[in-house]
C-alpha positions in Angstrom: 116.9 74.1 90.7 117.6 77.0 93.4 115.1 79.9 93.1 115.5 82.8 95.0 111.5 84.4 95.8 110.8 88.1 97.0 108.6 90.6 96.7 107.2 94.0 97.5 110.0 96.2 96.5 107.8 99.1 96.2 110.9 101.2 93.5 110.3 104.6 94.0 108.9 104.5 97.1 108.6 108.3 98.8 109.2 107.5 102.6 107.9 110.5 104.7 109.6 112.9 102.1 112.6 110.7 101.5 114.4 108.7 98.4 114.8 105.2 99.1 116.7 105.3 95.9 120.2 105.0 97.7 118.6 101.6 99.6 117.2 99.9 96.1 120.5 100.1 94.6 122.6 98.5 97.7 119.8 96.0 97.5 120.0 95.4 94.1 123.8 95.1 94.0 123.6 92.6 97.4 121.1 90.5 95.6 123.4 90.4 92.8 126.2 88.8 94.6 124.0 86.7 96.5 122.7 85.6 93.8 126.7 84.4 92.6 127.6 83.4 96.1 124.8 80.7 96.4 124.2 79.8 92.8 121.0 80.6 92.2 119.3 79.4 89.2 116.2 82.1 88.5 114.8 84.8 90.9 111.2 85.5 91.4 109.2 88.5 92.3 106.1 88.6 93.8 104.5 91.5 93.0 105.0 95.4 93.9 107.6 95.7 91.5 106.7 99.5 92.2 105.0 101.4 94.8 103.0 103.4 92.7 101.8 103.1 89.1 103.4 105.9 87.8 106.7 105.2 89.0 109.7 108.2 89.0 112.2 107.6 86.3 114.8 106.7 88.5 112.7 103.7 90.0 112.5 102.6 86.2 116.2 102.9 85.7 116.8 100.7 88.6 114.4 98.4 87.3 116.0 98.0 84.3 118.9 97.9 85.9 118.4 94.6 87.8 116.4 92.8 84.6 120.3 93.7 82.7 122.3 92.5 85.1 120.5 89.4 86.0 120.3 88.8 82.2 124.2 88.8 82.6 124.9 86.7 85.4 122.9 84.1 82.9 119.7 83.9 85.4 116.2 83.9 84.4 113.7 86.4 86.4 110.2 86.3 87.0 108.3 89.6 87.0 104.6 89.7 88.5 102.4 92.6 88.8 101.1 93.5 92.5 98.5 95.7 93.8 101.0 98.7 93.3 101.7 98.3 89.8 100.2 99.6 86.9 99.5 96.6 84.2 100.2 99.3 81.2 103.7 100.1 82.9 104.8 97.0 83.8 103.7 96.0 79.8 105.5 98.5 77.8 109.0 96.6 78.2 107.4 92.9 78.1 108.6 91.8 75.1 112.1 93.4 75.4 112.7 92.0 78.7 112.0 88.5 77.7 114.9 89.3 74.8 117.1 89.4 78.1 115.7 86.9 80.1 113.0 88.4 82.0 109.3 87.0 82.0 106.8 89.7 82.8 103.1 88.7 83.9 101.4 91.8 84.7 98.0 90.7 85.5 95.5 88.2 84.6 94.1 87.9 81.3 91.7 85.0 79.9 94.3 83.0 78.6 95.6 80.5 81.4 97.9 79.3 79.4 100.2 82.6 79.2 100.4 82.6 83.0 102.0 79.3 82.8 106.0 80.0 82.5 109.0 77.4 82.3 111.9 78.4 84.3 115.4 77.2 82.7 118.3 76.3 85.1 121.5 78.1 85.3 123.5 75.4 83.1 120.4 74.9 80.9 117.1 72.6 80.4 114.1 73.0 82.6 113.8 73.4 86.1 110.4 74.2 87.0 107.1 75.4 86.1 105.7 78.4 87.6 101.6 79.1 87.5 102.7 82.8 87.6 99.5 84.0 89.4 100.0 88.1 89.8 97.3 90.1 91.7 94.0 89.2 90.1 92.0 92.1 89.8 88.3 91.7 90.0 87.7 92.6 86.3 90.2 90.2 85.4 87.8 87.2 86.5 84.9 88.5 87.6 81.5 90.2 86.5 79.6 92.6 88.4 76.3 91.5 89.3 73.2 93.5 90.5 72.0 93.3 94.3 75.1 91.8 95.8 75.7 91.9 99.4 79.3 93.2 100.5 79.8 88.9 101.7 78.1 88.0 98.4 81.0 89.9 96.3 83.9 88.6 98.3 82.6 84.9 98.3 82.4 85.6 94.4 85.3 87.1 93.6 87.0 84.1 95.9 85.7 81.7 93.9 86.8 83.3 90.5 89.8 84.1 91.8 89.9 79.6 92.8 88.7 78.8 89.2 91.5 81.2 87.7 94.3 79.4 90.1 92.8 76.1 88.6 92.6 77.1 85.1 96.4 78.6 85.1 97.2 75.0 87.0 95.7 72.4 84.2 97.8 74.7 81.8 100.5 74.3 83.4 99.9 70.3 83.6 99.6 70.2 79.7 102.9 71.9 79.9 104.7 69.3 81.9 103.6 66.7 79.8 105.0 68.1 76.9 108.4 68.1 78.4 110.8 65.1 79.4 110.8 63.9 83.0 109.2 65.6 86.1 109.4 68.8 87.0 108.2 70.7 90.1 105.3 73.2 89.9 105.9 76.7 91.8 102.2 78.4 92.4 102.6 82.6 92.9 100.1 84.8 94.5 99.7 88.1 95.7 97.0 89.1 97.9 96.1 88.2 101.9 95.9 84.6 103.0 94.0 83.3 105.7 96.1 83.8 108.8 99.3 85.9 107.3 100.1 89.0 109.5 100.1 92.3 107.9 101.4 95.3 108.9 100.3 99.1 108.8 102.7 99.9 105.4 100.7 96.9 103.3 98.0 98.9 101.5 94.8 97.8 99.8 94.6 100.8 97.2 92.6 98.5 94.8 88.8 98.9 96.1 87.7 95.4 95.9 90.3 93.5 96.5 90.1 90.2 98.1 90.2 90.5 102.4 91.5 86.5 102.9 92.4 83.9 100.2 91.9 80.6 102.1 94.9 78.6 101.7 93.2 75.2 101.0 91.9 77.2 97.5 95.4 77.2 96.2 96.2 74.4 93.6 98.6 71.8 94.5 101.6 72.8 93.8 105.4 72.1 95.3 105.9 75.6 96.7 103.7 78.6 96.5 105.4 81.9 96.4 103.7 84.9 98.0 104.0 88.8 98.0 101.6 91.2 99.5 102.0 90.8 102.9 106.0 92.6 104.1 106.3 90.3 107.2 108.0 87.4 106.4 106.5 84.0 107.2 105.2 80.5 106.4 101.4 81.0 106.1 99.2 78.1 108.6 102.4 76.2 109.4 103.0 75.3 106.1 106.6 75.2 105.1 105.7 75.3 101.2 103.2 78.2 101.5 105.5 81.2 102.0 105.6 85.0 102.1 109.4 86.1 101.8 108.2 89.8 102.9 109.7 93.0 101.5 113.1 93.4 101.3 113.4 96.7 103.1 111.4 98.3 105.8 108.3 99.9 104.4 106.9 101.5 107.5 108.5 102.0 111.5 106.2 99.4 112.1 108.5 97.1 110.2 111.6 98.4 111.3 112.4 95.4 114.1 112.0 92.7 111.6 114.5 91.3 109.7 113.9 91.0 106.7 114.9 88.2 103.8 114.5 86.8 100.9 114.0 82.7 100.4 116.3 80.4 98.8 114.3 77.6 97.4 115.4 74.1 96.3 113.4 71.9 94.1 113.7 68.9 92.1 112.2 66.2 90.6 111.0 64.9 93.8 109.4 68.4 94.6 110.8 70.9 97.3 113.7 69.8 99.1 114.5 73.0 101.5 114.1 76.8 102.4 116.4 78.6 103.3 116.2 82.3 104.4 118.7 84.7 103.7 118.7 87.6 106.4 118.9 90.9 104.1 121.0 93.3 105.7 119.9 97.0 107.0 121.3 99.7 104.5 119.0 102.6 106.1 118.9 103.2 109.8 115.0 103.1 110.4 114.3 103.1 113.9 111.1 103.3 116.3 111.6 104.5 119.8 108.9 105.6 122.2 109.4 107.2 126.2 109.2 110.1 128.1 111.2 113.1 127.7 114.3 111.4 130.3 114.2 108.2 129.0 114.9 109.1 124.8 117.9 110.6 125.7 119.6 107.4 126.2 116.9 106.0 123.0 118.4 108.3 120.6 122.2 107.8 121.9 121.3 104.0 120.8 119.4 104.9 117.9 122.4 106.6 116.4 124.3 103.6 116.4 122.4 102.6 113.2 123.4 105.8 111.3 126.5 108.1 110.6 126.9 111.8 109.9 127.1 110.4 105.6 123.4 108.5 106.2 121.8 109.3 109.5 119.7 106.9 111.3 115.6 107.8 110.8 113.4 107.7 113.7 109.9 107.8 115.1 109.9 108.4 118.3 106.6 108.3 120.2 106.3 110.3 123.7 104.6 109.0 126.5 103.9 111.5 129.9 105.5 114.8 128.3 103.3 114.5 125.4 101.0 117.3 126.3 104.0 119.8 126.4 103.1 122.9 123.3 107.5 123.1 122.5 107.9 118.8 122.1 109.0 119.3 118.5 112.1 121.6 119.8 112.6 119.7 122.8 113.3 116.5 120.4 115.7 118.5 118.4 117.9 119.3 121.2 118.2 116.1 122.5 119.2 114.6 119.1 121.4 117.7 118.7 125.0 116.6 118.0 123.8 112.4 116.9 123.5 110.9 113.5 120.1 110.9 113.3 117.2 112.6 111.7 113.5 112.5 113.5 110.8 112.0 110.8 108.2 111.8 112.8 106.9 112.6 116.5 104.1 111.0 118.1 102.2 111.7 121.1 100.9 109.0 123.2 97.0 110.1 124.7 94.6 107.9 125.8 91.6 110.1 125.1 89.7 110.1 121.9 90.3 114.0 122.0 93.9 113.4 122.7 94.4 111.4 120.0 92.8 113.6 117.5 95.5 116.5 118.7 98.2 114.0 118.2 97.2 113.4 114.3 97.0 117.1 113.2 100.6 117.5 113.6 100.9 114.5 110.4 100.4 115.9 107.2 98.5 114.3 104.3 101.9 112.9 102.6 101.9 110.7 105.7 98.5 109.7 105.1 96.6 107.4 102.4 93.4 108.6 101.0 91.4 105.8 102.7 93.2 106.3 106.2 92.0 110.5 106.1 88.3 109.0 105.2 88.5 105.7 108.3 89.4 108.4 110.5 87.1 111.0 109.7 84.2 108.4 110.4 86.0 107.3 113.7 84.6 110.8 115.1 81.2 110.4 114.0 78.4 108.8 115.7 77.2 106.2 113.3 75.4 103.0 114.0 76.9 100.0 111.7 74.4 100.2 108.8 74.8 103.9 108.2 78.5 103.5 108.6 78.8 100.3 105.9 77.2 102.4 103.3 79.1 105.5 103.7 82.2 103.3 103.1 80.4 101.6 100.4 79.9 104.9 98.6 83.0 106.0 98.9 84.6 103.2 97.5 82.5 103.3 94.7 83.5 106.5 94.0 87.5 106.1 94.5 87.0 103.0 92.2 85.4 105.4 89.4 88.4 108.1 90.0 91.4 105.5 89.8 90.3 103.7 87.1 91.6 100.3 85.0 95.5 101.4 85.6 95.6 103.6 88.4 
């Protein structure tokens, strides 16, 4: 049994005012001939099908897009909800995807047993059994309680979250043992781990959501496969606990990883290998920081990853020169004439006043609703206390305004 786990392709994502539409499809037809080229049996995604719950039309179209052609290629797909997506969106085509193939688990409900999902290999018959573990929402396992301490939730909501994982795993036992021979068990997840490394484009936008899931809560299982976190890695060493990361760069701070997606071989004897599969660059997205003397040979390298049809994007962040009022227009000329197009401009100030300046040049597209509020309280002198239950209170609030599916 190959399986090919991803996650965290945020469809419809709106990148500092631009489409990543162009990107999704190259991706989506690369996977598709990857998927040929080294026989995959089923793919799996781990969460953040979208990046917003109300997804633009065309991100829906490409979605259904990739759920067709799979079903055509003759390869079963595995469809979890993330932190991003809305439950009631990802639900409205449930049962016709699973006409073509597709198994959609779009959050947790109180039956274990419908998170427990057989995947069939490409020839036919079974070839493993996936505890298909989306983002647990608090709701979904847990009831509020009066008087609880900020550690008091999160060790709660751990341990619901623990009971769920072992629920959804006996389940999946009484599945095995209705079916001939052994076959491997795939755990999913998507949240934080203990010890995974995040980056500044992962975004908690559910208020309660879990800080660290400690690995040693997971069930036993032959491979677990996690989204949530976009940098690729095996979490604590562990070559069966994995993040495969996002497929594309979500943010410049991602831009000098490469990214993958995870080939993963299984079989009666459990896993057997894998095997990352470098995901190739379709959008220039480049990060380049120096003075005013040193870009100019920054950019002429930048450019390299664009052409004049799709032009590199860059940050570039300047150090020294920073203070000069005309920056902006002293960047254009020097990227005058190359394939690139600057999305953004930092400047790079050491002082807290500095540093202020250099934000009100981003505008609130740039920003999330919880980075404007962190940094408004990073200018105020608050002790820790006063602090804690100003953030308290706001989350409460933002918690009432998104509601169950926002």
């Amino acid at each position: 049994m190959r399986l090919l786990h991803t996650s965290d392709w945020h469809l419809g994502q709106h990148f500092m005012g631009k489409s990543r539409q162009a990107e999704h499809q190259a991706l989506i037809d690369w996977l598709l001939d990857q998927v040929e080229a080294q026989s995959v049996d089923a793919v799996l995604i781990a969460g953040d099908l979208f990046d917003t719950g109300t997804p633009p039309s065309y991100a829906r179209e490409l979605y259904n897009q990739l759920v067709v052609r799979l079903h055509a290629a003759g390869v079963a797909l595995l469809l979890l909800g993330g932190n991003h997506d809305s439950p009631a969106t990802l639900n409205e085509s449930r049962e016709l995807f699973a006409r073509l193939g597709a198994t959609v688990v779009a959050a947790a409900g109180n039956d274990p047993a419908a998170q427990v999902v057989v995947l069939p290999r490409r020839g036919g018959g079974a070839g493993c059994v996936v505890c298909a573990v989306p983002f647990v929402r608090p709701r979904d396992v847990l009831r509020s309680q009066a008087d609880q301490s900020a550690d008091d939730k999160q060790l709660s909501l751990q341990q619901a979250i623990e009971r769920h994982y072992a629920a959804v795993h006996a389940a999946a036992q009484a599945e095995i043992a209705a079916l001939p021979g052994r076959l491997p068990i795939v755990a999913t997840g998507h949240l934080t781990t203990v010890g995974a490394s995040a980056s500044e484009a992962v975004r908690e936008i559910y208020v309660g959501a879990l800080e660290a899931f400690p690995t040693a809560a997971f069930p036993p299982a032959d491979y677990i496969a996690l989204g949530h976190i976009h940098r690729p890695q095996k979490v604590g060493g562990l070559e069966h606990v994995r993040y495969s990361g996002s497929p594309l760069p979500l943010g410049f701070d991602e831009a000098k990883q490469q990214k993958e997606v995870l080939l993963v071989d299984l079989d009666a004897d459990g896993l057997q290998a894998v095997t990352p599969l470098p995901v190739p660059r379709f959008q220039g997205l480049v990060a380049i920081a120096g003075n005013l003397d040193s870009l100019s040979g920054a950019i002429g390298a930048a450019a390299a990853e664009g052409t004049r049809e799709r032009p590199a994007w860059l940050e570039i962040t300047v150090a020294d020169d920073d203070y000069l009022a005309d920056l902006p227009a002293r960047i254009e000329a020097l990227t005058d004439g190359w394939p690139v197009e600057v999305l953004r401009i930092r400047r790079q100030r050491g002082d807290a006043v500095a540093r202020l300046a250099a934000t009100a040049g981003e505008t609130l597209a740039e920003l999330e609703p919880d980075e404007v509020f962190a940094r408004r309280l990073e200018h105020e002198a608050l002790d820790d206390a006063l602090r804690a239950e100003l953030t308290g209170r706001y989350r409460a609030v933002v918690a009432g305004l998104r509601g169950d599916d926002a």
